[in-house]
N, CA, C and O atoms as a GROMACS GRO file, in nm:
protein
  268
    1UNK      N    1  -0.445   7.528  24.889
    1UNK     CA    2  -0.463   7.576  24.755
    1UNK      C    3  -0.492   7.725  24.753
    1UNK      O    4  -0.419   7.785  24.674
    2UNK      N    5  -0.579   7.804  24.822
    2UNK     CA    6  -0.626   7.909  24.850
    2UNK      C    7  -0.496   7.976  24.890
    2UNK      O    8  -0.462   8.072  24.821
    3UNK      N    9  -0.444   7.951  24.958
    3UNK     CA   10  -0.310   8.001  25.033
    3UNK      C   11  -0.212   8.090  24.920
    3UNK      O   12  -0.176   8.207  24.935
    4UNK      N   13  -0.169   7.964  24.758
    4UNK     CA   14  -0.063   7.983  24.690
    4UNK      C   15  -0.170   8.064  24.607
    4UNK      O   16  -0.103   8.155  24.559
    5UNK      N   17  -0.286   8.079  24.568
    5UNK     CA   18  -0.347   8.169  24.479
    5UNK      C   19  -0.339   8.355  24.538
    5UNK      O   20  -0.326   8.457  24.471
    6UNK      N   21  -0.355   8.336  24.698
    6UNK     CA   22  -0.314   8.481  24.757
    6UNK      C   23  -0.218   8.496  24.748
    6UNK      O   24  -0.197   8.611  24.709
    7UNK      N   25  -0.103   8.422  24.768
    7UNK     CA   26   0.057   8.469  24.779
    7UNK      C   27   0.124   8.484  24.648
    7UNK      O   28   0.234   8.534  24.626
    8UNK      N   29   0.036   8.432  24.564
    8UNK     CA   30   0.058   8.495  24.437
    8UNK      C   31   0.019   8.592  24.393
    8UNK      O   32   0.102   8.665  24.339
    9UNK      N   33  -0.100   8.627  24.398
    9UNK     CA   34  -0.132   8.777  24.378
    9UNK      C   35  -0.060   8.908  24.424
    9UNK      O   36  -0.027   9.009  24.363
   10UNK      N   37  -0.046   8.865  24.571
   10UNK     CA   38   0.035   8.981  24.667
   10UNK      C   39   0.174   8.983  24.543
   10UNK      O   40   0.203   9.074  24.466
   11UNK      N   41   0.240   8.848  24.560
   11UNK     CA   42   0.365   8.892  24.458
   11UNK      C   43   0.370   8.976  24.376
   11UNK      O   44   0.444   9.074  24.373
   12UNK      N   45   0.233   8.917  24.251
   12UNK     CA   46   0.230   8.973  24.171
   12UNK      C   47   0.188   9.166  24.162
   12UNK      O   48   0.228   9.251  24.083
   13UNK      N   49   0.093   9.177  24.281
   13UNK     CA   50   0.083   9.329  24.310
   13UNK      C   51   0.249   9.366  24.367
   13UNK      O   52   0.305   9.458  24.306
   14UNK      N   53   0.295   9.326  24.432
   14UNK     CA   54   0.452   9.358  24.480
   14UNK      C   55   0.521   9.391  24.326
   14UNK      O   56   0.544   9.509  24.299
   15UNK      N   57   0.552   9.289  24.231
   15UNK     CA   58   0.634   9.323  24.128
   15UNK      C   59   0.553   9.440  24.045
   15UNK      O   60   0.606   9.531  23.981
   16UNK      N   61   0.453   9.424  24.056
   16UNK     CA   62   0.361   9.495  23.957
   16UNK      C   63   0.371   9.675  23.975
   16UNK      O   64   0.358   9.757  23.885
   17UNK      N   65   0.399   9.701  24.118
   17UNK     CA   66   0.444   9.809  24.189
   17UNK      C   67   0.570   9.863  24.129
   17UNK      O   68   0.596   9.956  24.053
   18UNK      N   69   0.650   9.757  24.199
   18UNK     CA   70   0.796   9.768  24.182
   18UNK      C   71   0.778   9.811  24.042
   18UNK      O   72   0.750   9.931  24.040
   19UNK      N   73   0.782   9.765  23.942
   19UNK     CA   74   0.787   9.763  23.789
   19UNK      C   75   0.700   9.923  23.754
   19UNK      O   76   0.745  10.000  23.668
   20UNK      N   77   0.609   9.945  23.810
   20UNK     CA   78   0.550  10.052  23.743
   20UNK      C   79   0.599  10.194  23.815
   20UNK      O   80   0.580  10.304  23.763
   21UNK      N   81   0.676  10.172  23.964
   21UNK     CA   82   0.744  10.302  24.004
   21UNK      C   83   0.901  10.284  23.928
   21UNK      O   84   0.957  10.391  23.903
   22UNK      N   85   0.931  10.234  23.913
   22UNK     CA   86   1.048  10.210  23.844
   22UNK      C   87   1.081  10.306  23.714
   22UNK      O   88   1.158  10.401  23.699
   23UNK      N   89   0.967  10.225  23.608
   23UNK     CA   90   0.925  10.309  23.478
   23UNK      C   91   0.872  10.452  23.509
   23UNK      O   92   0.917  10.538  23.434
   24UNK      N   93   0.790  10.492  23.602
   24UNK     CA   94   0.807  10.615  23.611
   24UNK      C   95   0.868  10.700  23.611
   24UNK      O   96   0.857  10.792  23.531
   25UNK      N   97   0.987  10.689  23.742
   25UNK     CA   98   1.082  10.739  23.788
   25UNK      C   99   1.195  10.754  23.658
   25UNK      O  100   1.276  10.846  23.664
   26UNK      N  101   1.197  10.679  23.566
   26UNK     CA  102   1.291  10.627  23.466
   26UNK      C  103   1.311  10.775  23.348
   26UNK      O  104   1.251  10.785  23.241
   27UNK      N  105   1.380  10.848  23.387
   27UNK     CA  106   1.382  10.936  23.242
   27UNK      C  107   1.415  10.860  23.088
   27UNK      O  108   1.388  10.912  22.980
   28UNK      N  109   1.464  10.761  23.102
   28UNK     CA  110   1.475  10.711  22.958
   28UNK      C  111   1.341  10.656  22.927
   28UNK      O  112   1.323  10.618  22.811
   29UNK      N  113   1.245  10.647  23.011
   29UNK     CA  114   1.139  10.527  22.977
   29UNK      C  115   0.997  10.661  22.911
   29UNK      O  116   0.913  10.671  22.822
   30UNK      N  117   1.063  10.754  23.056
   30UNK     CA  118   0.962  10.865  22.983
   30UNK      C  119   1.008  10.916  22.851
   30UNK      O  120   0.915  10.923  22.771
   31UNK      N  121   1.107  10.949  22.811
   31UNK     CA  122   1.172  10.982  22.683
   31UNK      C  123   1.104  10.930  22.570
   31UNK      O  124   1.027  10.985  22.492
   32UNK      N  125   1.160  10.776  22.577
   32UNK     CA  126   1.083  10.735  22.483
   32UNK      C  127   0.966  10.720  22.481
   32UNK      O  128   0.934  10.655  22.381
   33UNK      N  129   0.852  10.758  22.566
   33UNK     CA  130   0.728  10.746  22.599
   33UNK      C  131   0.681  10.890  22.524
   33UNK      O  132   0.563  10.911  22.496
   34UNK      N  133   0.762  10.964  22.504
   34UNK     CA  134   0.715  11.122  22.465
   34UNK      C  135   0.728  11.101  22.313
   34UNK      O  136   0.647  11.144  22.232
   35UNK      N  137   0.849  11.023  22.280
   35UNK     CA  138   0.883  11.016  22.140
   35UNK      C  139   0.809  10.938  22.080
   35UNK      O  140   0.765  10.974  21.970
   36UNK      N  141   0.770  10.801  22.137
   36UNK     CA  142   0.657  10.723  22.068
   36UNK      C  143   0.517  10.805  22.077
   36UNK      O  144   0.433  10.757  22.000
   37UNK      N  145   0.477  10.903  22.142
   37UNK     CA  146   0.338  10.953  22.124
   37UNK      C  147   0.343  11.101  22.028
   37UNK      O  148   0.249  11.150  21.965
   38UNK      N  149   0.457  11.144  22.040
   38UNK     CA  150   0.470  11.203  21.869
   38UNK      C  151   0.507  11.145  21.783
   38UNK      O  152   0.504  11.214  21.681
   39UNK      N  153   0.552  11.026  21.764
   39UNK     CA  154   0.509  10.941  21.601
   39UNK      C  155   0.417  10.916  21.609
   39UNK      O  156   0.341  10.977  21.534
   40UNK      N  157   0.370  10.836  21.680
   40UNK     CA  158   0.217  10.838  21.670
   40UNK      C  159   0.086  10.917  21.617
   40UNK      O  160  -0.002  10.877  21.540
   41UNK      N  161   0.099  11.028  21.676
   41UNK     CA  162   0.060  11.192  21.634
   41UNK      C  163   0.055  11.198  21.514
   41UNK      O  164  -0.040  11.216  21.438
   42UNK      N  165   0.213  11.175  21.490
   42UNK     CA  166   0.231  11.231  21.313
   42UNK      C  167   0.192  11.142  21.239
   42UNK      O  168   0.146  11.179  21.131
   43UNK      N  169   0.194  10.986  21.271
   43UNK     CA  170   0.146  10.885  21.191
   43UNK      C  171  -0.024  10.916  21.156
   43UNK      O  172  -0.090  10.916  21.053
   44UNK      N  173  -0.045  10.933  21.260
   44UNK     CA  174  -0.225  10.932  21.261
   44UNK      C  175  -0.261  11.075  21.151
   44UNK      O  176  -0.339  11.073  21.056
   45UNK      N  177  -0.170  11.202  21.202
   45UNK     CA  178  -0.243  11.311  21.143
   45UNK      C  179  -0.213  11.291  20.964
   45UNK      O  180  -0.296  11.323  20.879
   46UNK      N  181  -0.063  11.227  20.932
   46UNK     CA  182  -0.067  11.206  20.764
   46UNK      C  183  -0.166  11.083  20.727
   46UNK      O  184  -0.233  11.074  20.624
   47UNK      N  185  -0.162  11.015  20.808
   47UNK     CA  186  -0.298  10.939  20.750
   47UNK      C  187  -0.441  10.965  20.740
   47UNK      O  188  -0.519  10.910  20.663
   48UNK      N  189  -0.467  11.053  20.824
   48UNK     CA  190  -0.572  11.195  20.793
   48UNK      C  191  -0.547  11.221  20.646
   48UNK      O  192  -0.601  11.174  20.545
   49UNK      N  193  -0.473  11.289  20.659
   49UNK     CA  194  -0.473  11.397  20.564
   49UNK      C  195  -0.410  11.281  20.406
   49UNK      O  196  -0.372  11.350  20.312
   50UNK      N  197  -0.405  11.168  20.389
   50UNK     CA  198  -0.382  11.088  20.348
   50UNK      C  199  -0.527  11.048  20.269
   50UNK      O  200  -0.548  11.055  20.148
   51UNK      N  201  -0.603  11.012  20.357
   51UNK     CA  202  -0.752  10.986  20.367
   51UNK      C  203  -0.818  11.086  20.256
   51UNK      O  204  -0.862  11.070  20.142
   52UNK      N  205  -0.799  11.222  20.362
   52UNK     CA  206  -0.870  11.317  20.284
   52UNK      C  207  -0.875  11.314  20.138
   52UNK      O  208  -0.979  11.331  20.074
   53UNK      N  209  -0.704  11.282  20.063
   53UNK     CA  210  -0.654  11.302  19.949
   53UNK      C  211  -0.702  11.206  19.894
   53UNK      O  212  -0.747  11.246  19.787
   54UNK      N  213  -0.719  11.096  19.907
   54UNK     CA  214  -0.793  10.933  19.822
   54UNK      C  215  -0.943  11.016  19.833
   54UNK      O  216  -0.947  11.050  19.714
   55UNK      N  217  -1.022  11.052  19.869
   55UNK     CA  218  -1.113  11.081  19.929
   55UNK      C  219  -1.157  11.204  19.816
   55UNK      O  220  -1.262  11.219  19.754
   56UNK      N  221  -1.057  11.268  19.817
   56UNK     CA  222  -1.090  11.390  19.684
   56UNK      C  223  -1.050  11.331  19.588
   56UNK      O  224  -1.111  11.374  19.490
   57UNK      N  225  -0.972  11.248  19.558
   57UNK     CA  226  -0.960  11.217  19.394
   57UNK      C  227  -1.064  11.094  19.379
   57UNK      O  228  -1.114  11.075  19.268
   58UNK      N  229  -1.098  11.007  19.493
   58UNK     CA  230  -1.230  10.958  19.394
   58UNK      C  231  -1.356  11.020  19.376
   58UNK      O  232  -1.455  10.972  19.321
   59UNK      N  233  -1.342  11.132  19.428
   59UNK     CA  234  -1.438  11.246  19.361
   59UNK      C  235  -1.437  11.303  19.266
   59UNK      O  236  -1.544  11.340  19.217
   60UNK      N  237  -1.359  11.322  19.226
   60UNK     CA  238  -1.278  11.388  19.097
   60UNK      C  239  -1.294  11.275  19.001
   60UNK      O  240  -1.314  11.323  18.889
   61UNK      N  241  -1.292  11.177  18.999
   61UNK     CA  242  -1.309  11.029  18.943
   61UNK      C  243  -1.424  11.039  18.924
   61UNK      O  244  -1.454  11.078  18.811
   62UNK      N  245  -1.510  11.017  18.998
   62UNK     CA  246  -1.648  11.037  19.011
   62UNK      C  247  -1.689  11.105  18.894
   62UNK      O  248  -1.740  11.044  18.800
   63UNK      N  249  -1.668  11.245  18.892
   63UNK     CA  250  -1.706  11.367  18.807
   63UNK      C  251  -1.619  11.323  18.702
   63UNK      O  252  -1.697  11.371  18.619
   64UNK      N  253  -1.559  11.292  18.654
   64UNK     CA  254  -1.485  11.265  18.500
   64UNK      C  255  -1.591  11.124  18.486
   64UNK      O  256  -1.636  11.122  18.372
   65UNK      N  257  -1.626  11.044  18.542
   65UNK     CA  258  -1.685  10.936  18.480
   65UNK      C  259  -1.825  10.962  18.451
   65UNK      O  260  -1.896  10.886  18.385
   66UNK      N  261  -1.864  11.077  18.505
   66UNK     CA  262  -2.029  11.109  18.505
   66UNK      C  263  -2.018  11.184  18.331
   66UNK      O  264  -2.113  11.165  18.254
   67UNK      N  265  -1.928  11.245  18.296
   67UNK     CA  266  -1.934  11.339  18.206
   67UNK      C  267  -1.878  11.274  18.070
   67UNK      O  268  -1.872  11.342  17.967
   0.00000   0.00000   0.00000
């Protein structure tokens, strides 16, 4: 039993290798690895600045309902 739980692991470190020098080496994998972390970027920073804007008009809300 002990035996197939090591020889599985080793496999799994073997493919796990294989698979992650692979993707490295991979200019398409980095490509899109550059392109998904500038959408990302841009997703996050308009939702900032998204934020901000809800953020000032229920202030502005605020002050028209006080008055």
């Amino acid at each position: 039993m002990a035996g197939g739980g090591f020889l599985g692991r080793v496999i799994s470190y073997v493919a796990n290798q294989l698979i992650v020098d692979g993707l490295a080496n991979s200019h398409a994998f980095q490509r899109f690895a550059v392109r998904t972390n500038n959408k990302i970027k841009n997703i996050s920073k308009l939702a900032e600045e998204k934020k901000m804007d809800i953020a000032e008009q229920l202030k502005e809300i605020k002050q028209t309902m006080k008055q």
